[in-house]
N, C-alpha and C positions, 0 to 999 in steps of 0.2 A: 557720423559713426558713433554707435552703441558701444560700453566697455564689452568685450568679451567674459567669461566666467575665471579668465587665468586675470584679467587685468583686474577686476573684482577680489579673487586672492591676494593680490600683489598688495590694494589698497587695506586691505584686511590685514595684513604685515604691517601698514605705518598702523593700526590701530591697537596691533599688540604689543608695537613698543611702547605706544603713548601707555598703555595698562601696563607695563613693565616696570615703567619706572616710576608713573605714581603709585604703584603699589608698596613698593619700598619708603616712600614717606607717612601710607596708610598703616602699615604694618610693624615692619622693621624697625624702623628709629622709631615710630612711637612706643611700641614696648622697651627699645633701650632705654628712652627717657622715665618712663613709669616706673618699669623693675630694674633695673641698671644701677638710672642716677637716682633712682626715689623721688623722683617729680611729680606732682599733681598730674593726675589726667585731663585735666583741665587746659594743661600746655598745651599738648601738642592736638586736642579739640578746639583749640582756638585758631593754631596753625593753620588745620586743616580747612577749618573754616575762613581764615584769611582766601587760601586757595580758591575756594569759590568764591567768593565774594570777589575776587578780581576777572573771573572771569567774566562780570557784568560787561567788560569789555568786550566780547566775545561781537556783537553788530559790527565796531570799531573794524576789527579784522575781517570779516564776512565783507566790512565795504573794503574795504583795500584789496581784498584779492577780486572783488568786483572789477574797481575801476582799473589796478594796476597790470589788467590782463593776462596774467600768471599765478596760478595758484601754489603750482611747484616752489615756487622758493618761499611762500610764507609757511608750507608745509613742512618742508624741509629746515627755516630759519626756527619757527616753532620750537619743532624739535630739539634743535640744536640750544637752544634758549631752555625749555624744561629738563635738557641733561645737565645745563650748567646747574640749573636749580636743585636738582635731585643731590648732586654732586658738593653742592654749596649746602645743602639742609643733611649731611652725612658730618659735614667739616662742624656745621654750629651744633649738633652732638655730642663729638669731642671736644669742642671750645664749651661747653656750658658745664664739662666737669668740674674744669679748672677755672673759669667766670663765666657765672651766670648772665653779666650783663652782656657781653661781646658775644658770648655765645647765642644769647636770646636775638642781639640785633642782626648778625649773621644768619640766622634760623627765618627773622622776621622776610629780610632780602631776598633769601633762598626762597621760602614759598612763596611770597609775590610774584616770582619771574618764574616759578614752577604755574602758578595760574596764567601768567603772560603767555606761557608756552603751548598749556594746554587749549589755550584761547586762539592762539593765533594756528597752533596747525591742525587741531581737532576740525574747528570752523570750516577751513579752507578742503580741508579733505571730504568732509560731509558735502560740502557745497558743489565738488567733483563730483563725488556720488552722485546726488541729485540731479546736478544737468547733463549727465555720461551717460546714465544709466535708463535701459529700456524701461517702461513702467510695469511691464510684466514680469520684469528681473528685481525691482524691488525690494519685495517681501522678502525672498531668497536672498537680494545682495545687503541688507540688515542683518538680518540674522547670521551671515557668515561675519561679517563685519564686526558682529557686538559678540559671534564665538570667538572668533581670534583676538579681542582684546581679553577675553573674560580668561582666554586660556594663557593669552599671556601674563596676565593677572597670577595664576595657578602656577602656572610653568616657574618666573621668577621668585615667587613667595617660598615654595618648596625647593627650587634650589641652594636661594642666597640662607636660608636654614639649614640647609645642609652644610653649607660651606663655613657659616659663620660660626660654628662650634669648631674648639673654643675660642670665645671673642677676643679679639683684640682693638683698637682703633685703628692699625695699620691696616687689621686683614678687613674691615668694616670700608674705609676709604677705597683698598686697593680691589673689591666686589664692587661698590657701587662705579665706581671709576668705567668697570669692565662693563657692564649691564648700562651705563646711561654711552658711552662711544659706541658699542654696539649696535646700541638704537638707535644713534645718527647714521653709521656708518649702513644698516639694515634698510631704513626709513628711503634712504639718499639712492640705494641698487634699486628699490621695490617699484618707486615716484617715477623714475626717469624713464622718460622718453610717453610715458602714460598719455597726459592733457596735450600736447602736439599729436597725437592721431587722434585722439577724440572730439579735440574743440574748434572751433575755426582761427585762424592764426593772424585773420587780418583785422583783428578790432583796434577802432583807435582808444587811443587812452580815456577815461571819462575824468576830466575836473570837477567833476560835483563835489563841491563839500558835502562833509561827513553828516551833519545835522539835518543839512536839506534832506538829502538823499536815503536816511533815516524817517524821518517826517513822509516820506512819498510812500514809502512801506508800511511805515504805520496808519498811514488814510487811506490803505486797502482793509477793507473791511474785512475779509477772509484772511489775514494776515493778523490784525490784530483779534480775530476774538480766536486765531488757534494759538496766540499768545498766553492769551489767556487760560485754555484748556488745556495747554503744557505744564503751565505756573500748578492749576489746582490738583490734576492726573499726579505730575510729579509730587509733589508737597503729599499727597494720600502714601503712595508708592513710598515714599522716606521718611514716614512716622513710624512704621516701627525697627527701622534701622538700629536705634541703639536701646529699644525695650522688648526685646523678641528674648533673645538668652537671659538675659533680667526675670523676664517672665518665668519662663521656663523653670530657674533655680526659685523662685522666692514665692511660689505658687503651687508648683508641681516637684520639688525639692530635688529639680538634676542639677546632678556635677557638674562643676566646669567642663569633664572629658565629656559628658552626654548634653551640655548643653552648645559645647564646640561643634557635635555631630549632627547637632537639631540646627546649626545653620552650614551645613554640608549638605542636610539631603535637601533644605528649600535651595540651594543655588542648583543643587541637582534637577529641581523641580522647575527651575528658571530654564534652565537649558533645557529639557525638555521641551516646555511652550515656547521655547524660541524657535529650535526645530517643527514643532508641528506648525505652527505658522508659517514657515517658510516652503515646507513643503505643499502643505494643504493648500495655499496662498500663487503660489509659482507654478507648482509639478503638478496641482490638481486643479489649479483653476477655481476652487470651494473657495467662494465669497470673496466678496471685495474688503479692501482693507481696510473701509467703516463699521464692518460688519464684525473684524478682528479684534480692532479696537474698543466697541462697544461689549463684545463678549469677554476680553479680558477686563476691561471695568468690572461690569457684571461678576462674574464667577469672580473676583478679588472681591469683591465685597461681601457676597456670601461666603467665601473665606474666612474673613472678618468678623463676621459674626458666627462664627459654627465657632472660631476660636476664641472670640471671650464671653460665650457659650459655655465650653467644656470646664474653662475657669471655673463656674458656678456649680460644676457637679464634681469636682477632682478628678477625671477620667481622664489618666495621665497616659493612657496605652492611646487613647485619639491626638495627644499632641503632634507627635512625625508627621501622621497622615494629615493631618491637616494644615500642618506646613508645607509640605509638599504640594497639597495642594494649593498653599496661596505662592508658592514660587511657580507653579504650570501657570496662573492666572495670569501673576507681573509677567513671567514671561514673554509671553503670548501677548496682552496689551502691551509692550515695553517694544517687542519689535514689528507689530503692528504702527503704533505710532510714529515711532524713528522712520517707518516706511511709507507714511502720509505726510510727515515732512516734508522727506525729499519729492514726492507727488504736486505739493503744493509749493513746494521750493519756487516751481515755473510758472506759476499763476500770477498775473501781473505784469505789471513796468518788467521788459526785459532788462538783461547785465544789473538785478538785485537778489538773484540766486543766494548770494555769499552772506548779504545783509538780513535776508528774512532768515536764514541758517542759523546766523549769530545772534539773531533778537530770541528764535525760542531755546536755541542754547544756552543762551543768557539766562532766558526765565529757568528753565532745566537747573543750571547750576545754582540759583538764586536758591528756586526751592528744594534744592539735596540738602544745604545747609538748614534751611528754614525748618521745614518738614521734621530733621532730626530730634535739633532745637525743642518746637515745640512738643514735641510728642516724649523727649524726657523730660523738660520742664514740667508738663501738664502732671505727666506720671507722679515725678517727686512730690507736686502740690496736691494732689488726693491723696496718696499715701499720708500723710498726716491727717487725714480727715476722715476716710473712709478705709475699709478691708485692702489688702493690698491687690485679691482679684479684680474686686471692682471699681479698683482703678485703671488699672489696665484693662478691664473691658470697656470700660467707656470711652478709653483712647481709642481700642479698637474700635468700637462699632462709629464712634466718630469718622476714625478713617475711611470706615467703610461706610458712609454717608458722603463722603466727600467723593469716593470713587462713583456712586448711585450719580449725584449729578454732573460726574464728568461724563460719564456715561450718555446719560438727557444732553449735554454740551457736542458730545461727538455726530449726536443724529443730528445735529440742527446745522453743524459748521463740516464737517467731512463729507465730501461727493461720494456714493455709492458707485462708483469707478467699476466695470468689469475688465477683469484682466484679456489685453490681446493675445491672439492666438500664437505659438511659438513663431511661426512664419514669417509672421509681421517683422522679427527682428531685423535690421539693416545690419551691417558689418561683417556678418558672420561668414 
């Protein structure tokens, strides 16, 4: 049995809570602690970076929901695991007014087990995706999957700001409280009953050790080099995560209000090419999802260069548009990709769906952290040397060199798949 389109939404629900409540440690409490407490931003980018960096873990769970033949409860446990954390890095907030040290080791706790959480049910949820899901639903079930996290993202961001005026620590604890039970409580109706109609219910248990079982996935050759083409794709895709508004103000001299709005309209531009990929991809059949994938390379890297391009002429009225357009580009690559994961999830050693999920998850989260890193490190280190456009254009056209040969990487390692006819589907 194939997910249907409602059971696809449902799973789309666990993904906008997992975006619910890591948003409130992306947003929320890191500007408490920056304009609040007067903390270095340095804090809580290190936090967050803790955050990834644990989710290296991410195989670990991919094998366990493998062998332990239920996905639902590490989905579900996940969860339950990154509310406590959300919940716990709310509390080291208010603990680090009044001690830094207690507060920081509680903050430290809480995002660890916030990366445990997003590790363990992110993992196992995508790994459903991928063995439920028709191959022609795909394209379509990503892109619905990465909207409803992105809107859950939106949805909590813009509320717990409404509500949190004026702040308190009580009214701080007693939101985040409500938004992380929510999303166990949401997560727990949406899961149940899902993976018993779609998977087969008589597998036995697998004792493979972890490392073995690891190692077997890795000595698939399509396996480790889309490892590989996650790691370099993603790391391109998260360089300029924190020198885009940077840019913008110290280059093209917008305000914080106009440089908040220049990453409004690229995420505008993100969902865009997420939607036309799903459509185009699913509804119309136009191209396989190597062909996706390579095109969002492509146009992101001429992105890339058209923008630290205009750096060198001051043509501040090209800035938006050409943000825009490098959000349609990641778009469009971004669920493209997520859509040849789950494609390639089934290639190989059966019952290691979960494991190959969490190795390019793994590299995914490895390089959001990385990616950011170096591409402001790089910036700060030319800004002393060089104009301050031409530093940031040569982060960018870097970046966008890197997408060029992720691009070359995608023809060589992703099958040119055509999508099957609606027909074909079972279940419906």
């Amino acid at each position: 049995m194939a997910l249907s389109w409602l059971q696809i939404i449902r799973l789309g629900l666990v993904q906008m809570c997992l975006g619910a409540i890591v948003v409130l440690t992306t947003s929320t409490l890191n500007r408490l602690m920056v304009v609040e407490l007067s903390l270095p931003a340095v804090l809580p980018g290190l936090l967050v970076a803790l955050h990834y960096g644990i989710q290296i873990t991410r195989p670990n769970w991919g094998f366990k929901s493998d062998a332990g033949g239920s996905r639902t409860r590490w989905i579900i446990g996940g969860m339950l695991a990154l509310a406590l954390g959300g919940i716990g890095a709310a509390f080291g907030v208010i603990l680090l007014e009044n001690s830094f040290a207690l507060g920081l080791a509680v903050s430290i706790l809480a995002y660890a087990l916030i990366g445990l959480g997003v590790g363990a049910s992110g993992t196992s949820l995508l790994a459903l995706l991928a063995t439920a899901t028709h191959p022609q639903r795909r394209a379509a079930a990503a892109t619905i999957t990465w909207l409803m996290m992105i809107a859950g993202i939106a949805i909590t961001a813009g509320t717990v700001g409404a509500f949190l005026d004026p702040y308190s620590p009580a009214l701080l604890m007693q939101i985040v409280v409500i938004v992380a039970l929510g999303a166990v409580a949401l997560t727990s109706l949406a899961i149940w009953g899902i993976e018993a109609r779609v998977t087969a219910q008589t597998q036995e248990r697998d004792d493979t050790p972890f490392l073995e079982g690891l190692k077997e996935v890795w000595a698939e050759r399509k396996a480790r080099n889309f490892t590989i083409f996650v790691f370099l794709s993603m790391t391109a895709y998260f360089m300029q995560e924190l020198i885009l508004e940077p840019y913008a103000g110290l280059v093209f001299d917008f305000t914080p209000g106009q440089s908040t709005k220049l990453s409004g309209a690229q995420n505008g531009g993100v969902f865009l090419g997420m939607i036309t990929v799903g459509i185009c991809a699913t509804g119309f059949r136009l191209g396989s999802l190597k062909i996706w994938v390579m095109g969002g390379c492509l146009l992101s890297a001429i992105a890339l260069m058209f923008i630290a391009t205009i750096g060198q002429t001051g043509a501040a009225e090209l800035v938006v548009p050409s943000v825009v357009f490098l959000g349609f580009a990641n778009g469009a690559f971004a669920v493209a990709a997520i859509g040849s994961m789950m494609q390639l999830a089934g290639d190989g050693r059966e019952r290691r769906e979960g494991t190959r999920m969490g190795l390019w998850g793994a590299a995914q989260a490895v390089a959001a952290g990385f990616g950011g890193l170096v591409g402001a490190a790089a910036v700060d280190l030319m800004r002393t040397r060089v104009a301050d456009a031409d530093a940031f254009g040569t982060v960018f056209l870097f970046e966008g060199l890197l997408f060029l040969i992720a691009a070359f990487m995608a023809f060589h390692i992703i099958e040119g798949r055509n999508m099957p006819h609606a027909h074909a589907i079972p279940g419906e």
